[in-house]
C-alpha positions in Angstrom: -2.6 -13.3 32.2 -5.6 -11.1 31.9 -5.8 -7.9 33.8 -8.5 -8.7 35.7 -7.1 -11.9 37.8 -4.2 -9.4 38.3 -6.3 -7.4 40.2 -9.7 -6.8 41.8 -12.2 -9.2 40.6 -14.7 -7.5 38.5 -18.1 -6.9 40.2 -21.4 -8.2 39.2 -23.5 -5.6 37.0 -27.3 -4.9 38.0 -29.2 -4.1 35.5 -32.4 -1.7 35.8 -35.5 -0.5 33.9 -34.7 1.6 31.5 -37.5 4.5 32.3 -35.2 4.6 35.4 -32.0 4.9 33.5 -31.9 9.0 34.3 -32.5 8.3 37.9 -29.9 5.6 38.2 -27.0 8.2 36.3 -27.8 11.1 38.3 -28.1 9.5 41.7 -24.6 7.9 41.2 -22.6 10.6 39.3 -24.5 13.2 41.5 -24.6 11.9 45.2 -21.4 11.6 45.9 -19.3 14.7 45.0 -19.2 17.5 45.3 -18.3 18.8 41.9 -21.6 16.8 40.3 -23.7 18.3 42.8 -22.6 22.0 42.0 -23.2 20.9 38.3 -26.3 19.1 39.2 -27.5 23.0 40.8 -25.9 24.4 37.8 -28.0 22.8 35.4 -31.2 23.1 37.5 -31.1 26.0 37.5 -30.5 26.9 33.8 -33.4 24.4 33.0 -34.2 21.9 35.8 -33.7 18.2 36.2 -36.3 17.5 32.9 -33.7 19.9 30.4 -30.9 17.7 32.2 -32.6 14.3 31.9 -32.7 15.7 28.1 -29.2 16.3 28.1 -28.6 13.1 29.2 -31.2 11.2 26.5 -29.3 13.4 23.7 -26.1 11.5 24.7 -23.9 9.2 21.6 -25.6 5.6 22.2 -22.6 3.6 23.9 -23.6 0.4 22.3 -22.1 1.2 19.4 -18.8 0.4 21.2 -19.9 -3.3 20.7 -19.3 -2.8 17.0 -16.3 -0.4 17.2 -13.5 0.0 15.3 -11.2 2.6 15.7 -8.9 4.1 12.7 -6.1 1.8 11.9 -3.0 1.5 10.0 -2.6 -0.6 6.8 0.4 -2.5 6.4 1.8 -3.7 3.4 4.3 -6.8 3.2 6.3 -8.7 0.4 5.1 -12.2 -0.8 7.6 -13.5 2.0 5.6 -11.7 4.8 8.2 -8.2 5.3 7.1 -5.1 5.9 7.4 -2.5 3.0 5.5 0.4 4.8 2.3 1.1 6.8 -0.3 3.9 5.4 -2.4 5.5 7.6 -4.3 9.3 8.1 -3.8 11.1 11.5 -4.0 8.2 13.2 -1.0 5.5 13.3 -2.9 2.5 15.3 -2.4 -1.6 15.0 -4.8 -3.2 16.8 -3.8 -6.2 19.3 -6.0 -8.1 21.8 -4.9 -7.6 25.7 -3.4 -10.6 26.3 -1.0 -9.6 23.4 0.0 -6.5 25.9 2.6 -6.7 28.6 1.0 -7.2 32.2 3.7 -4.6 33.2 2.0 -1.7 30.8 -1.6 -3.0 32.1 -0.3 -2.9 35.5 1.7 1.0 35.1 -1.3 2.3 33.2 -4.1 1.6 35.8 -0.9 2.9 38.7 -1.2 5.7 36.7 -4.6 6.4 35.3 -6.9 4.5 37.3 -5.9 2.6 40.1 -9.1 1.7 41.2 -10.3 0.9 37.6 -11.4 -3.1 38.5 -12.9 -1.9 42.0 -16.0 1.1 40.1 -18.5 1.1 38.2 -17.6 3.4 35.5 -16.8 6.8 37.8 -14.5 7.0 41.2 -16.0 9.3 43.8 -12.7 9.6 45.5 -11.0 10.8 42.3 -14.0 13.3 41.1 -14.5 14.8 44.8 -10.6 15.5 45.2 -10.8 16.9 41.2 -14.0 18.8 42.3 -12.2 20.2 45.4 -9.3 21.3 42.6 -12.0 23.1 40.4 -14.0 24.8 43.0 -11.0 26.2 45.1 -9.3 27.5 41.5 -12.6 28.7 39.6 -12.4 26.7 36.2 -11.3 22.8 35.2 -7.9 22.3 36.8 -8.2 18.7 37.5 -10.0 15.8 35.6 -10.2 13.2 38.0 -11.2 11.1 35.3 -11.1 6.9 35.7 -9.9 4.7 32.5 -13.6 4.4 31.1 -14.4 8.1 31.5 -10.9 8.5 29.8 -12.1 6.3 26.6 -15.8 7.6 25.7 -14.3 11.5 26.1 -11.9 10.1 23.3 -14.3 8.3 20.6 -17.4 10.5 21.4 -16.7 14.4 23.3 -14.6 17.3 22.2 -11.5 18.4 24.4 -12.7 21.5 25.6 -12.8 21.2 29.2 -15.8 22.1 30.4 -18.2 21.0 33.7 -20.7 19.6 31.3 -18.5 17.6 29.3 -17.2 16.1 32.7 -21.1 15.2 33.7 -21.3 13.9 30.3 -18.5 11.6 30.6 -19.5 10.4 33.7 -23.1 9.1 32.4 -21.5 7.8 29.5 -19.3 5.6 31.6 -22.1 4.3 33.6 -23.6 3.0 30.8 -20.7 1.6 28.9 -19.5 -0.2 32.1 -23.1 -1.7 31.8 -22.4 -3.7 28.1 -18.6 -4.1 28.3 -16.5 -6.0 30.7 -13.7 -4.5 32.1 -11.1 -6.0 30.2 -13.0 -5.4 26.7 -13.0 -1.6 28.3 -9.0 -1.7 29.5 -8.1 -3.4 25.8 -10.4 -0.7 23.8 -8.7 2.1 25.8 -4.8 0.6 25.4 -5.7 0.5 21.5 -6.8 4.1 21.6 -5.4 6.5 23.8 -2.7 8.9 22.1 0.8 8.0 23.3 2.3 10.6 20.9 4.2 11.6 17.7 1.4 10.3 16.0 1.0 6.9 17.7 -2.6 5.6 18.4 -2.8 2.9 20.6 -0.1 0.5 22.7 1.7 -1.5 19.5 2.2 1.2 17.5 4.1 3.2 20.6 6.0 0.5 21.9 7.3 0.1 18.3 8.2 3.7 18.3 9.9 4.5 21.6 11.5 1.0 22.3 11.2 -0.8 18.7 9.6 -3.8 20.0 5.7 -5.3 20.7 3.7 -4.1 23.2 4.0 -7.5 24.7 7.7 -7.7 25.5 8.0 -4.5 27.5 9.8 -4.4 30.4 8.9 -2.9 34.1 10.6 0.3 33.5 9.8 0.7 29.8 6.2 0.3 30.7 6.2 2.5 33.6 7.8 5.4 31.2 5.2 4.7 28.6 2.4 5.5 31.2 4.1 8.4 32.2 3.5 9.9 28.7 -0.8 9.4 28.3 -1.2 13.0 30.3 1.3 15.2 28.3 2.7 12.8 25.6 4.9 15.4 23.5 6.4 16.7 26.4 7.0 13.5 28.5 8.2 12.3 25.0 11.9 10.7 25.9 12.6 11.8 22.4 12.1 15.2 23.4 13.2 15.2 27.2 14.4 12.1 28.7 15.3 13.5 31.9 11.4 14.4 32.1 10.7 10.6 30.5 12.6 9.5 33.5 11.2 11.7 36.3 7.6 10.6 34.9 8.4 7.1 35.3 9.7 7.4 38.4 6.3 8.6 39.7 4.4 5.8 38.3 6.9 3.2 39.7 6.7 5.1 42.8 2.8 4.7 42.4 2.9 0.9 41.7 5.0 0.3 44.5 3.0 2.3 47.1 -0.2 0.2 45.5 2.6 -3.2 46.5 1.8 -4.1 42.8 6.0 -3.8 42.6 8.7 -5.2 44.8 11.1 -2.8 46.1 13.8 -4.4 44.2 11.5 -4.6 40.7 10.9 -0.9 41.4 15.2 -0.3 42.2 15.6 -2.4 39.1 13.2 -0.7 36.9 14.8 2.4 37.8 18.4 1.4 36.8 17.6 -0.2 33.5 18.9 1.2 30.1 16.6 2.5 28.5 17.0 1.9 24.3 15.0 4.0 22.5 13.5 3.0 18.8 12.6 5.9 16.2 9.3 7.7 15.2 8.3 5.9 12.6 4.9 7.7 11.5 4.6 8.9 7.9 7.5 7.3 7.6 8.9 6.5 4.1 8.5 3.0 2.2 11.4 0.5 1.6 10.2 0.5 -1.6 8.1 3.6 -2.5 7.4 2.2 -6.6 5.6 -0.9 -5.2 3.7 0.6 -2.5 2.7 3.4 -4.6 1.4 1.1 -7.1 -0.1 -1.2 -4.2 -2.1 1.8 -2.7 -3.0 3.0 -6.0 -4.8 -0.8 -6.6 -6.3 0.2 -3.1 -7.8 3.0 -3.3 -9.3 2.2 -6.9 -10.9 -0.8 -5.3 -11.8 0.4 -1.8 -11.7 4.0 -1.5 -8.7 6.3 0.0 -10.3 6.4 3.5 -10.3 2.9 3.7 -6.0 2.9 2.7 -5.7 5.5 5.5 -8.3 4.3 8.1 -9.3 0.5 7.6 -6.3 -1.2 9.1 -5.6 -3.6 6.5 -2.9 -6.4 5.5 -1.7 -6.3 2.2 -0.1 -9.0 1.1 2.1 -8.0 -2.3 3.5 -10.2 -5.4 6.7 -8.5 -4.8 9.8 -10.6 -3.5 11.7 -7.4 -1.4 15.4 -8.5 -2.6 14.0 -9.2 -6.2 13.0 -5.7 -6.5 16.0 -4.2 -4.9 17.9 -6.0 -7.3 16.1 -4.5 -9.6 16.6 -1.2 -8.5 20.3 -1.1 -8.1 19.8 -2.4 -11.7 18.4 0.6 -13.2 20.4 2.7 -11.1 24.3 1.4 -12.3 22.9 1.1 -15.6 21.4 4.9 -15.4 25.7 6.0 -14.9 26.7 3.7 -17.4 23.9 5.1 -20.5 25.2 8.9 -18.8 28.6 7.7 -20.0 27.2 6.5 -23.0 26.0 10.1 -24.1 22.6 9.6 -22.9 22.4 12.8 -20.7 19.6 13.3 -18.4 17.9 9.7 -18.9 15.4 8.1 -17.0 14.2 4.5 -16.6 11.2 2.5 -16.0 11.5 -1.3 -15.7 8.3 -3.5 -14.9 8.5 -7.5 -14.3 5.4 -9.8 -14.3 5.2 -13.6 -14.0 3.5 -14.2 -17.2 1.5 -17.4 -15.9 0.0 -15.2 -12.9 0.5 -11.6 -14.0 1.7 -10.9 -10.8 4.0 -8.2 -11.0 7.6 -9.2 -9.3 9.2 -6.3 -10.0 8.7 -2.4 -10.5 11.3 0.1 -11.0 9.4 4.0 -11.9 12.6 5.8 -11.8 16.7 6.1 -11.3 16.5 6.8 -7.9 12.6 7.3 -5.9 14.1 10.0 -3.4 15.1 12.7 -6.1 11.5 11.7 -8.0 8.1 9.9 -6.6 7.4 10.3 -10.1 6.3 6.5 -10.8 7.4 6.1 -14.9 6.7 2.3 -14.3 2.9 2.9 -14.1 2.4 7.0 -14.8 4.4 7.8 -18.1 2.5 7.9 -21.2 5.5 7.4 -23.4 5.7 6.3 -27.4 6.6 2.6 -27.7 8.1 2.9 -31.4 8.2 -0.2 -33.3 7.7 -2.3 -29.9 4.1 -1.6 -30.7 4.4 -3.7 -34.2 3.8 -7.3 -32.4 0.4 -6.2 -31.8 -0.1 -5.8 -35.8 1.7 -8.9 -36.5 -0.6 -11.1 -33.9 -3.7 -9.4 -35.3 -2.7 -10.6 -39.0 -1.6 -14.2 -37.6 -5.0 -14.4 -35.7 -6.7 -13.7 -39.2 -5.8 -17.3 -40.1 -4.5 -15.1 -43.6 -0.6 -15.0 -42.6 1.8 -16.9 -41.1 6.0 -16.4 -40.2 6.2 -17.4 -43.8 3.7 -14.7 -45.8 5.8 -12.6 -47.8 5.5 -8.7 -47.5 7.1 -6.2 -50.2 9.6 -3.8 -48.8 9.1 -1.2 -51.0 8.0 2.3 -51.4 4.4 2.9 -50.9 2.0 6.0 -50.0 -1.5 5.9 -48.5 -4.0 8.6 -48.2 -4.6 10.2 -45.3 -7.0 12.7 -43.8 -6.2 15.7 -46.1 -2.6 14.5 -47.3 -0.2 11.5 -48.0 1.6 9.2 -45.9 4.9 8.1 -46.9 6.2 5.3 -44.5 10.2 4.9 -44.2 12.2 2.8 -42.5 14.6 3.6 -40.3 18.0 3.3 -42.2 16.3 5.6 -44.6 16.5 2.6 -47.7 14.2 -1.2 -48.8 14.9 -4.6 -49.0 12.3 -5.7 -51.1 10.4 -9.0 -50.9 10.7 -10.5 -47.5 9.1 -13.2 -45.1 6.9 -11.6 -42.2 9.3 -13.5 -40.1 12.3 -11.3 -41.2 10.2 -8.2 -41.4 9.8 -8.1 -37.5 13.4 -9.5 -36.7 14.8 -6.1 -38.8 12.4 -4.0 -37.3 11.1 -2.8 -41.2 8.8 -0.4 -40.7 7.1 -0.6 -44.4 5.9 -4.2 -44.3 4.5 -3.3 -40.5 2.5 -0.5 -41.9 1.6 -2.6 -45.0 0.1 -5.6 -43.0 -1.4 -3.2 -40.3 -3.6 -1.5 -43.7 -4.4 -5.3 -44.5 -6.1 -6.1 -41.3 -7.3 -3.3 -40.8 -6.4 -0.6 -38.2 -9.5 -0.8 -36.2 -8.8 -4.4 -35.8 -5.4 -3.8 -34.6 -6.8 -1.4 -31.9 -9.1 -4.0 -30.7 -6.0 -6.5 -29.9 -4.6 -3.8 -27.8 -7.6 -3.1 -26.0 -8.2 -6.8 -25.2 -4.4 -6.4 -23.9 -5.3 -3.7 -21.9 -4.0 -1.0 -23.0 -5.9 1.8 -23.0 -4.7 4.5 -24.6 -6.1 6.8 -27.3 -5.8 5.6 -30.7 -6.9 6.4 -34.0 -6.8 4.1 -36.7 -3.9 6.4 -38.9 -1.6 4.6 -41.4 1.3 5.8 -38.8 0.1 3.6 -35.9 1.8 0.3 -36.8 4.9 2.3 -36.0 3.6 3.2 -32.2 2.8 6.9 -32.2 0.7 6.5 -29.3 1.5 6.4 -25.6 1.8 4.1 -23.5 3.2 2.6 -20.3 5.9 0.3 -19.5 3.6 -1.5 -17.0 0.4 -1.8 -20.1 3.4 -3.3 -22.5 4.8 -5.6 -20.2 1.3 -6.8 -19.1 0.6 -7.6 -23.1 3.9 -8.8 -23.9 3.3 -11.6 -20.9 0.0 -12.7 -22.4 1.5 -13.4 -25.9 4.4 -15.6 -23.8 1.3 -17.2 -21.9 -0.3 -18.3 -25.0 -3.2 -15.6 -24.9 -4.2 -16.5 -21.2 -4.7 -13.3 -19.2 -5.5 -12.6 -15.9 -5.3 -8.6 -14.8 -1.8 -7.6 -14.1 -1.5 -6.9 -10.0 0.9 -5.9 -7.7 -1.4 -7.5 -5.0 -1.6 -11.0 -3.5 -4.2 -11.4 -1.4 -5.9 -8.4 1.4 -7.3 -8.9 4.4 -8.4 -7.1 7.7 -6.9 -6.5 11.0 -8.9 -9.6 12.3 -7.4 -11.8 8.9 -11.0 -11.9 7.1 -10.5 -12.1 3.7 -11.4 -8.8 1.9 -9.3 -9.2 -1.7 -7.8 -12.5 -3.1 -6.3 -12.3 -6.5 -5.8 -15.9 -6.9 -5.2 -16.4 -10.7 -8.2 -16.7 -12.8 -7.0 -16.6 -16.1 -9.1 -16.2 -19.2 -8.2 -17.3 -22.8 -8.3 -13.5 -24.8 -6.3 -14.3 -27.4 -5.9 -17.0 -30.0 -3.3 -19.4 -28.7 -1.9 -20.5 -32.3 -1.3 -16.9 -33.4 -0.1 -16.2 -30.0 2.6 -19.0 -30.2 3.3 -18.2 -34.1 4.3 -14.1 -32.9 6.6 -15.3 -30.1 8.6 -17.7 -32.8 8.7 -14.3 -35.0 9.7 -12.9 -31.4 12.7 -15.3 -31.0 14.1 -14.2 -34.2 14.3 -10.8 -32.9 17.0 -12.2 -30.6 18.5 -14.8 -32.5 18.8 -12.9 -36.0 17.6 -9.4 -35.9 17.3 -6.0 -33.6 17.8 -7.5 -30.2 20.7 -9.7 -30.4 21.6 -7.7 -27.6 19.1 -9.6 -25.4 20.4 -13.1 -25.6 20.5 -15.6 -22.8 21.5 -19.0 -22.5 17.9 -19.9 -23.4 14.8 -19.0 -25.6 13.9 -15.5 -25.7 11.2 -13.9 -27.7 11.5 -10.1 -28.0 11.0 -6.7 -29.5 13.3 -3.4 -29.8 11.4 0.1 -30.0 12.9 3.2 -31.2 10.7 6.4 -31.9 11.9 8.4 -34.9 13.1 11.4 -32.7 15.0 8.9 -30.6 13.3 10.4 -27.6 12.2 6.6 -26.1 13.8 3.8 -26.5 13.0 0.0 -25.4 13.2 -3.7 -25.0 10.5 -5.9 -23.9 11.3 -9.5 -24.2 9.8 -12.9 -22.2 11.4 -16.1 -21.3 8.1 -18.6 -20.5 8.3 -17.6 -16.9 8.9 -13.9 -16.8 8.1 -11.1 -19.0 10.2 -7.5 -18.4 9.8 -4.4 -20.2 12.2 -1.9 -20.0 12.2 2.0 -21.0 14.6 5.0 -21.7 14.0 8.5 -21.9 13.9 11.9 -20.7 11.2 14.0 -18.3 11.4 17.0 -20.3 10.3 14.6 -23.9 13.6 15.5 -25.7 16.2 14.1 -27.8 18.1 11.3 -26.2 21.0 11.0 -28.1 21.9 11.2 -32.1 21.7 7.3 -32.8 20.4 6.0 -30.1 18.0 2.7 -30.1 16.2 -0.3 -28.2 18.6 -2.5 -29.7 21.6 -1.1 -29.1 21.6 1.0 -25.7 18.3 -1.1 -23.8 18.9 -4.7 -24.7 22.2 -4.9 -22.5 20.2 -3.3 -19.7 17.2 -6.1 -20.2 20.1 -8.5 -20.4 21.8 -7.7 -17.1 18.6 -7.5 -15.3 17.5 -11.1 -16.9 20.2 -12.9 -16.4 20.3 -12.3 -12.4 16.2 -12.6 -12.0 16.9 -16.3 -13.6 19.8 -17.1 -12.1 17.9 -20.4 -10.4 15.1 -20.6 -12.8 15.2 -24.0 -15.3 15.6 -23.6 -19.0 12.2 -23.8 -20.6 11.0 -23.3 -24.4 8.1 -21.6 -25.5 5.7 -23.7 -27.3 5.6 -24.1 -30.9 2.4 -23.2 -32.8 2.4 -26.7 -34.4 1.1 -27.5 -30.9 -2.4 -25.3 -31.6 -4.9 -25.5 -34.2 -4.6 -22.3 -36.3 -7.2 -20.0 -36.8 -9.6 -20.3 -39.8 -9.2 -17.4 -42.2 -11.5 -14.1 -41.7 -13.0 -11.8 -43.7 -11.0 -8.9 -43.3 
C-alpha cells in the first residue's frame, strides 16, 4: 500500500513561468512566517531582493534528483546467492523501492517528521512560524521546523551548519523539488537517505542493523523506535540507551495516536512488545575475507575503488561458500599436522579452478585470515622449483621435435653463462643416464629439464608462460627450467588448468556475473574460451603428468582416478608444492614461510604437500564422476619447428 492512499491525497501541482520562479519562492516561503520575513528584511538589507533573487538563481538545480543515486553498498554473494560481505565507504545504504518498506515505518516517520508531509507543497507554515517563534525568542537556530522534503535537499545538496540562510535555502529548494517529484518518489528518496546511525544510510540497511530483518517486516513498535532515532541517531541508539530508544518511541506512538493513525490498543500493544535487537553490522568483517579480497581486487581493477565503495553493486562470485570452508579448515588441520612434522612457522596457499571455466572454486591465502589479511593465494611471489618444468616440457612437445618417448641424457653437463659456468645437479646429488622424457619429469631430474629447456630455447619457454599468464620477470638463464622465478599459487594453478583443458583458456576469475542495484548487467564472465595452446602437446604433457602420480615424485597424490601432476621443491627447501588436475578441477597448493627461510632439512612437494593436495581432493570430488583425460592420439600433433 503506497503512502499516499494511506494518507492525504496528494494535491495537483501548478506550474508557472519560469521568469516568475523568484516571485513564486519568495511569496510562499516569505508570506507566511515570521521567521522568512525577518530573513526576507535580513537579506534586503545586506543587498535587496535582486542579491537575494541571486542567491536564489545560484541554488544546486533539483532536477538532478530525477537522475539521483545516492552512495550504496556492494554486496557480494556465493554462486548459490549467500552473502559473503557488503563493501561500502562512509556510507552503508541498499537501496529498496517504498512499497518494499513497512506502512508502519512510513506511517511513524511522517508522525514524527512530517505529519503534514502529503497535505504542503514543499514547506509547512505552521511548523516554520512555531520554529521561527523558537529562534527569535532564543537569538540563534534552536528549532528547524523542517518538513520531510526540506529534510532531504539539506542532506544531498547544504552543509549542516545551522544557519537562517541555509533554512531559506532549504525552503526554495523544496518548492521546486515538490514541483518534479511526486510525493512518494520524495518520501522513498528520503527513507533511502536519511542517517539512522552507526553508519546506516537509508531504511534496509537500519532495520537490518537494530532488528536483523527488512525494512518491510517491521512491526508497529519497532518502526515507531526507528523514527525516534532520525533527530539524534547515536544517542536514541537502543544499542547505546534503550531506556532512551524506548522513551523516543513512546513519543512517536503517542504522536500517531493523537494523529488516530493508531488504535489505542495498536499503540498499548506497540508499547509492550519485546523488542530483539540485531547487531551493527557496518565495516563488518567478511565470511570469507580470501574471496572477497580477491573479488574486490577484480573490482576495483575493472571499475575503479569508488565504484566498490559507492556504486551499490551485486556481485555474484564462482565461489560455493561450504566448498571454500572446506577448504579452509583444510589448510588449517593440515598447518598443525606439517608443525608436528617439523615444519615450524609454515604457511599455506591453496587455489582451486574449474579448468573448463577458470572459475576459481576455491581460495585459501593463509592458515588462518584473522592472524594475517595477508592473501598468499594471490599476493606471494614465491619460487615454484621444479613445478615450473611442465612449462619446458610443453614447449618442446609443441615443437613437434619430442614426444613422452624422446630420450634425454642424464649426465653431467655445463653451459656458459653470463661471466661464469653453470653446472646443473639434480637433487639427490647423482645421474641416471639415458632416459625417456617421460621418466625425466616423473623423477623430477633436473639435468634433462635444463637440457631440453637449452634445446628450445629459453625465450621460447618464456613465451609459453606468458600465454599462461604468468607474468613474472624472467630472464632466459640456463637455471630457469628449474623455477628460480616467482610466482603465485593462483598464476600456477590457472596454467596448470589450461594444460588439463587441452590449451583452452579463458581468464581465471573469482567473478560470476555483476550487476547494479536495479539488476542491469554491468560484468558477465560467461566463459569465452580461446584455444592458446597446442591441444596435442597439451594432451602429450598431461600423460607425462600422470606418471608423476602413478610412477614418480607424486605418488603421494593418488586418487581412485586419473591424475596428472607435478611436485616442486626449491633447492633451499624454502617452498614446497603440488599442483595436480583431475579433468574437472585443477588445485595448486604451496608451503612456506613469511620470513623466506628454511622449511625443514629434507623437506619436498612430494613428500610433505601431496598428502595435503590429496586430502583436499578427495573431499572436493566426493560426488564428482570418474573421468579420463584425453589421450594425444586423439589430436593431430604439431609439425616440427625450427628451433
Amino acid at each position: 500500500m503506497s503512502s499516499s492512499n494511506t494518507f492525504v491525497e496528494q494535491q495537483p501541482k501548478t506550474r508557472i513561468a519560469p521568469n516568475l520562479e523568484f516571485l513564486k519562492e519568495v511569496g510562499q516561503v516569505a508570506g507566511v512566517t515570521l521567521l522568512s520575513i525577518t530573513m526576507l528584511a535580513s537579506s534586503v538589507i545586506s543587498g535587496g531582493l535582486v542579491g537575494l533573487a541571486v542567491t536564489f538563481r545560484n541554488l544546486p538545480d533539483v532536477r538532478q534528483l530525477k537522475n539521483f543515486f545516492p552512495e550504496e553498498t556492494t554486496y557480494i554473494y556465493d554462486i548459490k546467492g549467500k552473502l559473503l560481505a557488503g563493501i561500502h565507504g562512509e556510507a552503508n545504504r541498499k537501496i529498496v523501492p517504498l512499497d518494499e518498506i513497512s506502512p508502519n515505518l512510513k506511517r511513524a516517520v511522517l508522525a514524527s517528521e512530517d505529519s503534514h508531509f502529503y497535505n504542503h507543497h514543499g514547506i509547512n507554515p505552521v511548523g516554520i512560524g512555531r520554529a521561527a517563534l523558537v529562534n527569535w525568542t532564543a537569538g540563534s537556530v534552536r528549532e528547524g521546523g523542517s518538513t520531510i522534503t526540506m529534510q532531504l535537499v539539506k542532506n544531498i545538496f547544504l552543509s549542516k551548519k545551522r544557519a537562517f540562510t541555509r533554512k531559506i535555502a532549504e525552503a526554495v529548494l523544496a518548492i521546486r523539488l515538490e514541483q518534479i517529484l511526486d510525493k512518494d518518489q520524495i518520501l522513498e528518496m528520503y527513507l533511502n537517505q536519511v542517517y539512522w546511525g552507526h553508519n546506516n544510510y537509508g531504511v534496509q540497511t537500519a532495520a537490518r542493523t537494530y532488528f536483523d530483518k527488512s525494512a518491510a517486516n517491521l512491526t508497529l513498535g519497532e518502526s515507531a523506535m526507528m523514527a525516534g532515532l532520525i533527530q539524534a541517531p547515536e544517542e536514541f541508539s537502543p544499542f547505546v540507551n534503550m531506556k532512551l530508544a524506548k522513551q523516543k518511541q513512546k513519543e512517536v506512538l503517542r504522536r500517531m495516536l493523537e494523529m488516530k493513525w493508531i488504535s489505542q490498543q495498536e499503540y498499548n500493544d506497540a508499547l509492550q512488545q519485546e523488542i530483539k535487537l540485531g547487531k551493527i553490522r557496518s565495516f563488518q568483517g567478511s565470511a570469507l575475507p580470501y574471496v572477497t579480497n580477491t573479488v574486490a581486487q577484480e573490482i576495483i581493477k575493472k571499475f575503479g575503488r569508488d565504484v566498490l565503495l559507492k556504486g551499490g553493486m551485486r556481485v555474484q562470485t564462482t565461489v560455493d561458500a561450504n566448498f571454500q570452508l572446506m577448504a579452509e579448515e583444510t589448510i588449517k588441520e593440515w598447518h598443525k599436522t606439517l608443525e608436528g612434522r617439523g615444519l615450524h612457522k609454515n604457511q599455506m596457499a591453496l587455489v582451486a579452478i574449474d579448468p573448463r571455466t577458470h572459475f576459481i572454486k576455491a581460495l585459501v591465502g593463509g592458515i588462518d585470515s584473522k592472524r594475517s589479511e595477508f592473501n598468499r593465494a594471490n599476493q606471494a611471489q614465491r619460487q615454484p622449483g621444479s613445478a615450473f618444468k611442465p612449462f619446458v616440457y610443453y614447449t618442446a612437445f609443441a615443437s613437434g621435435k619430442f614426444t613422452p618417448s624422446t630420450t634425454v641424457i642424464d649426465a653431467p653437463v655445463s653451459y656458459r653463462d653470463g661471466d661464469g659456468w653453470y653446472y646443473p645437479r639434480n637433487y639427490d646429488g647423482g645421474f641416471m643416464g639415458a632416459m625417456p622424457i617421460r621418466t625425466a619429469l616423473a623423477l623430477s631430474r633436473n639435468v634433462p629439464a635444463v637440457k631440453i629447456g637449452k634445446a628450445v630455447g629459453m625465450n621460447t619457454v618464456i613465451d609459453t608462460c606468458r600465454t599462461l599468464g604468468i607474468n613474472s620477470p624472467m630472464v632466459a638463464v640456463s637455471s630457469l627450467p628449474l623455477g628460480a622465478i616467482g610466482v603465485t599459487p593462483l598464476e600456477m594453478a590457472s596454467a596448470y588448468a589450461t594444460f588439463a583443458n587441452y590449451g583452452w583458456q579463458s581468464p581465471p576469475t573469482a567473478i560470476v556475473r555483476v550487476t547494479d542495484s536495479s539488476g542491469n548487467v554491468l560484468l558477465d564472465n560467461t566463459p569465452k574460451p580461446q584455444l592458446v595452446l597446442d591441444p596435442w602437446a597439451s594432451a602429450s604433457l598431461l600423460d607425462v603428468m600422470q606418471s608423476v602420480v602413478t610412477d614418480g615424485t607424486g605418488k603421494g597424490a593418488a586418487l581412485d582416478r586419473p591424475v596428472a601432476g607435478k611436485t616442486g621443491t626449491t633447492s633451499s627447501e624454502k617452498d614446497i608444492w603440488f599442483i595436480g588436475s583431475v579433468p574437472q578441477l585443477t588445485t595448486a597448493i604451496w608451503v612456506g614461510r613469511d620470513d623466506n627461510k628454511q622449511l625443514a632439512s629434507g623437506a619436498t612437494g612430494g613428500g610433505m604437500v601431496t598428502p595435503v593436495w590429496r586430502d583436499f581432493m578427495q573431499k572436493a570430488l566426493k560426488d564428482v564422476p570418474v573421468m579420463k583425460f584425453k589421450p594425444p592420439s586423439e589430436f593431430p600433433r604439431p609439425k616440427p619447428v625450427k628451433i
